[in-house]
N, C-alpha and C positions, 0 to 999 in steps of 0.2 A: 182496305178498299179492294174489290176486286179490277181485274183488269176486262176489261169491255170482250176479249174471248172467252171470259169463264162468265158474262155476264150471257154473251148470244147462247152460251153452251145450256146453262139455266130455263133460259126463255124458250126458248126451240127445245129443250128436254118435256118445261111444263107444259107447252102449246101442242106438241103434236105428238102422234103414238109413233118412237123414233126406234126402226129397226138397227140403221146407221147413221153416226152423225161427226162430220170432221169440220171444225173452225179451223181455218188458216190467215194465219194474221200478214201480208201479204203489202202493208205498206213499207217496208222497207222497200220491195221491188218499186218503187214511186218517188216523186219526186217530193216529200214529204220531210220535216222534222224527224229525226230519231226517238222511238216514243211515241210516235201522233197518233198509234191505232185507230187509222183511219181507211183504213181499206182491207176488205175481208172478203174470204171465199167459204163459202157452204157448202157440203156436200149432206144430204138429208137423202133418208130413204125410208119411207114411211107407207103403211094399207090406207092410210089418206090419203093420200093421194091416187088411188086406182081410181078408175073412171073419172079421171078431170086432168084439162089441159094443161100444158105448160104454164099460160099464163097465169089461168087458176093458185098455180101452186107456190108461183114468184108474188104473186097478190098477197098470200096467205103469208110467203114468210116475211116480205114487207111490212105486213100489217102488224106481225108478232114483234118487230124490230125497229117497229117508231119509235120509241122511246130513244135507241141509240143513235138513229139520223137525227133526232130533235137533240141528239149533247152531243154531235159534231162528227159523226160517223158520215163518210164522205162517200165511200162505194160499197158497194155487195155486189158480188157473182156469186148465183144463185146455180147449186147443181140439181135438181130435187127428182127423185125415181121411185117409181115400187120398186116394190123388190124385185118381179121378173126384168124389169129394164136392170135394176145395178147386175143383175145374176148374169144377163146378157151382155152387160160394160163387163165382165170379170173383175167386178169389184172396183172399177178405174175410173174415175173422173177426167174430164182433160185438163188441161194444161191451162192456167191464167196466158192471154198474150201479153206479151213486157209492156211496161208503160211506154206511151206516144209521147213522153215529154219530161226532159229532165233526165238528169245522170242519177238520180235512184240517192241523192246526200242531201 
């Protein structure tokens, strides 16, 4: 069985025309079970996304990754750029802010 990062890696590969794409499995920073792969960050950089808003593009990879919120995927930070936006970030995404709750065990 795969694990739910090589599942979003899969989905977001076959869904979108992917220039860059980084999963970050990001629940240990949480206050979470060890194991719970329940919280993830995206970093997507796709010619999909030209001409459409932010929201637009959190919609689309929402929609790609119902599947994983319907079998218990709890967060997603969504980073999503053309390519002149990542070329302008120097390739950098920012930083998750630390969980509001809980010592992270």
């Amino acid at each position: 069985m795969s694990s739910r990062a090589e599942r979003i890696e899969q989905t977001l590969d076959a869904g979108l025309q992917l220039l860059h794409l980084e999963v970050v499995d990001e629940s240990g920073n949480h206050s979470v079970p060890q194991g719970a792969e329940s919280h993830f960050k995206v970093v997507t950089v796709s010619p999909q996304f030209d001409d459409t808003t932010r929201i637009q593009r959190h919609r689309l990879i929402n929609q790609l990754l119902q599947s994983e919120f319907d079998r218990g995927m709890h967060a997603l930070a969504i980073h999503a750029y053309t390519e002149q936006e990542w070329q302008a970030r120097f390739g950098e995404a920012p930083m998750s802010p630390p969980c509001a709750g809980g010592s992270g065990k």
